[in-house]
C-alpha positions, 0 to 999 in steps of 0.5 A: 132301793129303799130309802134307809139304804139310799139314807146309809149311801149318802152318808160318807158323801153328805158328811165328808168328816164321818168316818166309816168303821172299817173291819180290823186287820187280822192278827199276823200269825205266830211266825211273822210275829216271831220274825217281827220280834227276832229283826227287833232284837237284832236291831238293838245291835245298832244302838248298843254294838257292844252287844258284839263285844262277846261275839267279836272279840273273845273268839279271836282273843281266845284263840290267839292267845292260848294257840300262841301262849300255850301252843308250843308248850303244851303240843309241841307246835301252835299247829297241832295245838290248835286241832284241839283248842279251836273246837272247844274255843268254838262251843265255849263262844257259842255257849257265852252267846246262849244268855242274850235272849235271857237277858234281853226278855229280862230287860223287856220285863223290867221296862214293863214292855211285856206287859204292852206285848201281852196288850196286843193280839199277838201270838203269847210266845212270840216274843220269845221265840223271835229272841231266840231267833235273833241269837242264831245270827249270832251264833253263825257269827262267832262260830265263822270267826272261830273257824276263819280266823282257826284256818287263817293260822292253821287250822285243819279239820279232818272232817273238811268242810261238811265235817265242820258244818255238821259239827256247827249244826249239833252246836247250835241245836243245843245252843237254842236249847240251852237258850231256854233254860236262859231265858227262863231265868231272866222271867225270874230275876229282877234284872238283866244283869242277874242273868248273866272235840276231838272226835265226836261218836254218833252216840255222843251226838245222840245224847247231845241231841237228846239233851236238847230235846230234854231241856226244850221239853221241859223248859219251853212250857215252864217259859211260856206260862211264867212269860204269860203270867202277870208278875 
């Protein structure tokens, strides 16, 4: 051993108050830093539960409401009425859900935590991609409480259960797609507040999935550089 090695040995027990340098941790991937920002959004949920507002109480608003108010008139009895309005009332909830992760970017930009974000060495995108994430949870929200309150008082779908589901599962591909277009808008605005059936045919199934792939395609790029992009 020789004596600059047995000098650098001795050093952490000589001088208990130096530090030794230590190699930085790596980074966590692009999927753990998007998990990461998806439990922070669904966190927010806690401090502000009218966040819910949307997702709780319009489903069963609407649904009592028109299938009770208009349901005799308009179809003879609540019953039938509500094979028809409870698939509309179930997009048009999952739609209203789609501006949240717009809003909660734009809220981000406006506090200037994009900014401490972009600072740490994090996948660029993942902030947006994570708000995305957390609003699956709430789609799956709302479209179960459309669909057990709906059978609770009479609903019946043809298609049964895997009928419903696969519908559930177009929806929401869409919904996350429509989420972009949202999301883009909330890097534009200046605040958060700015941002704000019947029997499906495998071709109507295919334009909807395509439309999806459209928006993705051609939004997705156009968030991430406007995200990535100092304002």
């Amino acid at each position: 051993m020789t004596a600059a090695t047995a000098t650098n040995a001795a050093l952490p027990a000589a001088l208990p108050g130096l530090s030794v340098a230590r190699p930085r941790p790596e980074p966590p991937g692009s999927l753990t830093a998007s998990a990461v920002f998806g439990w922070r959004a669904l966190l927010k949920i806690k401090h502000v539960p009218e966040q819910l507002f949307d997702v709780i109480a319009i489903p069963v608003v609407f649904t009592l409401m028109f299938t009770y108010l208009f349901g005799g008139a308009l179809a003879g009895s609540t019953t039938r009425y509500l094979q028809f309005l409870l698939p509309g009332t179930l997009v048009m909830v999952m739609l209203l859900v789609t501006m949240y992760a717009g809003i909660g970017i734009s809220a981000d930009r406006s506090k200037g935590l994009s900014d401490r974000f972009r600072s740490l060495p994090l996948w660029r995108p993942a902030p947006i991609v994570g708000a995305l994430l957390s609003d699956i949870a709430r789609y799956l929200l709302a479209a179960s409480l459309v669909v057990i309150l709906g059978v609770a008082i009479g609903f019946r779908p043809a298609g049964g259960a895997p009928g419903v589901a696969a519908g559930i599962g177009v929806l929401l591909v869409f919904s996350l797609s429509l989420s972009w277009v949202w999301t883009t808008i909330g890097l534009l605005v200046r605040s958060p507040q700015a941002v704000i059936g019947g029997h499906p045919a495998a071709g109507q199934i295919a334009w909807v999935l395509l439309a999806s792939a459209v928006l993705v395609a051609v939004v997705a790029p156009a968030t991430v550089r406007l995200y990535a992009r100092r304002p």
